[in-house]
Structures are given as C-alpha cells and as structure tokens.
N, C-alpha and C positions, 0 to 999 in steps of 0.2 A: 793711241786708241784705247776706251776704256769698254771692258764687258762687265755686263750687268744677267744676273738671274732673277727672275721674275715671278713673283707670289701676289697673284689676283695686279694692285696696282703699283706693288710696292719694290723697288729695284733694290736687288744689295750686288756692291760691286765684286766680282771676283779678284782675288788675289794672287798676280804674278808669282809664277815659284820661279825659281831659276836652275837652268842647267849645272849640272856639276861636270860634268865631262863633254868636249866635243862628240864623244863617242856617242852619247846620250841622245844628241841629234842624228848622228849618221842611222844608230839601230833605228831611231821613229821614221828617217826618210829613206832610207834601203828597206823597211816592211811595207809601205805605203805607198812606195815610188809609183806605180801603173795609176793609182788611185788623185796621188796629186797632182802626178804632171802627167801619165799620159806615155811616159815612156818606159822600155825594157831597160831592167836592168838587169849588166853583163857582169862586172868583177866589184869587188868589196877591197881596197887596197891594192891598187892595180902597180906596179911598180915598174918603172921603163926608164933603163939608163941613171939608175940611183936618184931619181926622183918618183916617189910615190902620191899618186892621185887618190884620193878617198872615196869615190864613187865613178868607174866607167857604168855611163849608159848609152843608149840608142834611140833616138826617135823615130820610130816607124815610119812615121808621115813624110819625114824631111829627108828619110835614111842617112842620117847623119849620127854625130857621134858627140855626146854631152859629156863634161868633167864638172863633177860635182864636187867643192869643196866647201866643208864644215868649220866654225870658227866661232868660237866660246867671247874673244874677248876681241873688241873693236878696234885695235889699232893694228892693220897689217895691210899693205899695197894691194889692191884690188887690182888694179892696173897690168903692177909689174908683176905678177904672180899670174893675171890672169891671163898676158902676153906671151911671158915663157912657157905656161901650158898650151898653148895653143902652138903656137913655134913647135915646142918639142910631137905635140903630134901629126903636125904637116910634114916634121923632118922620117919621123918612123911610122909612117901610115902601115906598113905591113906590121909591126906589131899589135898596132891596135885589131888589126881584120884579124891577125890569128887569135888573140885572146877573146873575138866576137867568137869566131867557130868553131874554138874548145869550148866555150862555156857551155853556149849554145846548138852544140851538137849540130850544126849548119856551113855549108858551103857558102860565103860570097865572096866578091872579090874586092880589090882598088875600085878597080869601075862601077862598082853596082853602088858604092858611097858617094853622095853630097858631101865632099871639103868646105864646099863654098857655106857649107850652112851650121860648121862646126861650131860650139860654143863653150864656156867657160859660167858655171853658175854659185854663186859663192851666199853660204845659207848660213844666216847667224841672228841672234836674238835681235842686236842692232848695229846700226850703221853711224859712223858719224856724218858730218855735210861735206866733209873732204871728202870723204870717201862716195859721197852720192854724186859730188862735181864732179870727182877724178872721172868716175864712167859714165857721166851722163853725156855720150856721144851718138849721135843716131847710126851711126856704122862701126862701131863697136861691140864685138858679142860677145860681152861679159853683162852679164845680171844679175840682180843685188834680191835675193830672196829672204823677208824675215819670218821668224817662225818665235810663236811666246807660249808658254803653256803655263795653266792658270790650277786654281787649287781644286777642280771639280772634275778635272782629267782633261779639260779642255785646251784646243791646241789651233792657234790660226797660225795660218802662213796667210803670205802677204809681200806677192812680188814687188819690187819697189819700181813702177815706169818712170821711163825716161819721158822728159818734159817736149812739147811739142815744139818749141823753138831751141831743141839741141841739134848741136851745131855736128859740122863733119868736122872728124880729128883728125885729116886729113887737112883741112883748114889751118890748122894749127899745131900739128904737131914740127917737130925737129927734123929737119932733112938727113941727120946724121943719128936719128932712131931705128936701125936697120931693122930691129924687130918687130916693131911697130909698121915700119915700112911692108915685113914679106903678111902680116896678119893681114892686111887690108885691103891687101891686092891680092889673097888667095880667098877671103873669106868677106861674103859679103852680107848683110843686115839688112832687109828687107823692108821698107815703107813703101805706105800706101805713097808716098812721094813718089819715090821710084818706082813703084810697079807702075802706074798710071804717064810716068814721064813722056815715054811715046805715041802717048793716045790720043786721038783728036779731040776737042773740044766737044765735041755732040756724044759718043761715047765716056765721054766722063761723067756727064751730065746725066744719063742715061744710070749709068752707075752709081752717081751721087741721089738719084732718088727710090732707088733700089735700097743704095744703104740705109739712107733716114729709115725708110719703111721696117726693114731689121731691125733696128735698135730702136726701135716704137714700140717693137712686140714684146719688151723686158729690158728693166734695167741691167741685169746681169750679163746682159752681150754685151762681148767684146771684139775689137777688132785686130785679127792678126793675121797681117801680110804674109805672104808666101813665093816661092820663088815663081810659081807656074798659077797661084792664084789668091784670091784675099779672102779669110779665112773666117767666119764670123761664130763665137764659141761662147758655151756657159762652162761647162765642163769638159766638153766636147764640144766637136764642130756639130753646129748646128744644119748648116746651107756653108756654101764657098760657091765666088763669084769666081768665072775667067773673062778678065775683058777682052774683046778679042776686037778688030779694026773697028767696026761697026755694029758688032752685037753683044749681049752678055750672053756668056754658058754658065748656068745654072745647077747647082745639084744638089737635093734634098738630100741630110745622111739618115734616111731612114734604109732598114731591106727591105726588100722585095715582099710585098703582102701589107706591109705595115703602113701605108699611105692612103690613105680614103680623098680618091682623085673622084669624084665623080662626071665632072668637066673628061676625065681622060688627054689632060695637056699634058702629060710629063712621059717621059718615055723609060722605061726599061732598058739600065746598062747592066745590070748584074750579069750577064757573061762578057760584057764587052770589058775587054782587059787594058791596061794600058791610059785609061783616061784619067785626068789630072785629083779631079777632087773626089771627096767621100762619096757615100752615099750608091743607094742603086736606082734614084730619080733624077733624069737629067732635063732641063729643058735649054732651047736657046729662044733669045727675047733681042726683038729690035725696037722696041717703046712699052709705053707702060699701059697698053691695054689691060690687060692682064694683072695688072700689080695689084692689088687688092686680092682678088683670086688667088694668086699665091702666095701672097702673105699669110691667106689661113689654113694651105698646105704647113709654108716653112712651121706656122704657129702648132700644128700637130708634133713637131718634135720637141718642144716644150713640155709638153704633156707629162 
C-alpha cells in the first residue's frame, strides 16, 4: 500500500521510515490503545511464570482478555508463540484477574471473564505469506496487525483478515498437538458462519437483507461476529444484530436523546441492564417493513 499527500492535483508519495526498536511500536500502541482498538489497557510487560507478554489488555465488549505482541523483524512462529500464550493464560487465569484488579483498582472475578473469546494479536511493520497461511484459520484467535509510519508523522495500521474460504485447523491440525488441541476447545472465533448455523432459513434471509442494507450505508462497515450477536462497526459499533428464532433484535449505539426517531419505533434500554448489544435504541423486527425507515436511524450514527 502506497500513501500519497496532495497539492491542488499533484501527488508526492510519502516515504516509509522504519522502526528502530520493537519498543517504538509497543510506546505508539499502549498510548493509543482505547483509540485503535477499542480496548483497556491493563499491564505494559506483564510477566507470568517467566514468560513475559508485551501488552495485557481487556476488551470491554467481549470482557475478555487480549495479548499483544510487538515484532520489529518478520521471521518468528505466529502460531507457536501465539498458542503458548494463550495455553499459558487458560492454565493461570487467576493471575491474569489479579493483575486486571491491581491495575485497575476493580473487583472481578473467573466468572465475570469470556475465555472463550481470549486472543493473541501480534503487531509488526510486515508479515511474510507463511506467516499469513500459518494463521489464516477461521477458528484461530491469533491476528496479524500491520502498522507503517511514514515521514510526515503518519502511521496506518492495517489489520490483516482472514480469507473467506479459511479452513478450520481443526480440519487439519495433528491429533498429537495437545496445545493446539486445549486452544480450540476452550476458546472459540466467532463467524457469521457459526453464529447463523442454527438459524432457520427465513431468519437468515431476514438477516441477510438487514445486513446488505448496513453496509449500503458506507464503505467503511465492517462486519464483526460476536458471541451473543454480529457486530457491524466503523470505529465503533455502529447497530449490532441478535438473531433470534424468527425475529432480529436490533440496537442503535446511540444514547439516550441522541436519535431523532420521529416514527417513535425504537425503544428505550438505557436502564434496562443486562442486554446483549450496544447502544440505548432497541428494536425487534419480523420483515422488512420498516428497513428503509431504519436505515436512516442507523445512518444518524454515522454522522
């Protein structure tokens, strides 16, 4: 990917500078963390059982627990590195909750954390293609983030997706991978594959023109599955679907005041606690009367 700055019509290419320290990247994404991804960050060199992680975080949404690691130069097992870290924090799940509630001055427990939705994120200038096949598993939660900074102060990240016909490693992995084995059956990667698997054919349908509608409204949606619903995001979650037997539950992530409903179809959750997706607009929908109509709800948080 090349960037270009722009004088009336004339483009001059920026030029790549390159990191000199992993460190260099851990400082830009532990000051920026809430900003890129959306998540808290807990320790800076978290260290457990003589292996040290570079970045514990949290994701609020998932209430799960993120390891971030940094990597200057492209040749190092994405896989096996990103396997043992997870292993090792399914095996000490209390160390990581204590280092959540010192940092954070906060009580939670075992229970109040998603395992199932733990992950491994490994942030480097570039990738080889071994290293993009080795994880391109769709039930694998290791992800391949690249990050470039250019001579104007400019800086993209640039998560790298997994291709729609990746396979389960499950499929193919070694019966005699134990590690691989406890990763896959504690911790699971969420596609709209799987979310949708037990749904009736009328309900998906139902769903599936829901979603086109979504991602009409902006190229910049994207779609990201969730355990209890599918998540549709620029920055943030914009809307998130629940499908549920026969109907969608719906929820605008606007607050409370901030939605100019004049129809009056959307209801007020902001004290109702407990419910799955963002937002303090909920509606539920059994056909697409209405789609259009709320499309230029959802299109308000765009805004």
């Amino acid at each position: 990917m090349h960037l270009f700055t722009k004088h009336e019509n004339n483009l001059k290419a920026l030029e790549e500078k390159n990191f000199k320290l992993e460190k260099d990247i851990q400082n830009i994404f532990e000051a920026n963390l809430e900003i890129l991804t959306g998540w808290k960050f807990i320790k800076s060199e978290f260290t457990i059982k003589a292996n040290r992680i570079d970045t514990l975080a949290y994701d609020t949404e998932n209430n799960s627990f993120i390891i971030i690691e940094y990597k200057k130069e492209r040749h190092f097992s994405v896989v096996d590195q990103g396997v043992s870290y997870l292993n090792l924090m399914l095996e000490y799940k209390a160390d990581f909750i204590i280092e959540y509630n010192e940092s954070q001055n906060e009580s939670i427990k075992r229970a109040d954390t998603d395992w199932s939705q733990s992950k491994v994120v490994f942030v480097s200038p570039a990738f080889t293609d071994f290293q993009k096949q080795a994880s391109n598993f769709k039930d694998l939660p290791i992800e391949l983030w690249e990050i470039k900074q250019y001579e104007n102060g400019s800086v993209l990240i640039n998560p790298i997706k997994k291709s729609k016909a990746a396979p389960n490693i499950r499929e193919v992995k070694s019966e005699q991978n134990s590690a691989i084995n406890k990763v896959t059956k504690e911790v699971t990667v969420y596609t709209e594959e799987l979310y949708l698997s037990s749904k009736n054919d009328t309900v998906i349908e139902l769903y599936e023109d829901f979603r086109r509608a979504i991602l009409n409204l902006s190229s910049e949606i994207e779609v990201h599955p969730k355990k209890w619903y599918i998540a549709f995001k620029t920055k943030t979650n914009i809307v998130d679907i629940e499908v549920q037997a026969n109907t969608l539950k719906i929820w605008i992530n606007l607050k409370k005041g901030q939605l100019d409903d004049p129809k009056n179809i959307m209801r007020d959750v902001s004290e109702l606690k407990g419910h799955n997706g963002n937002g303090d607009y909920e509606i539920i929908v059994r056909d697409t009367q209405h789609l259009e109509y709320i499309m230029s709800l959802v299109k308000q948080t765009l805004s």
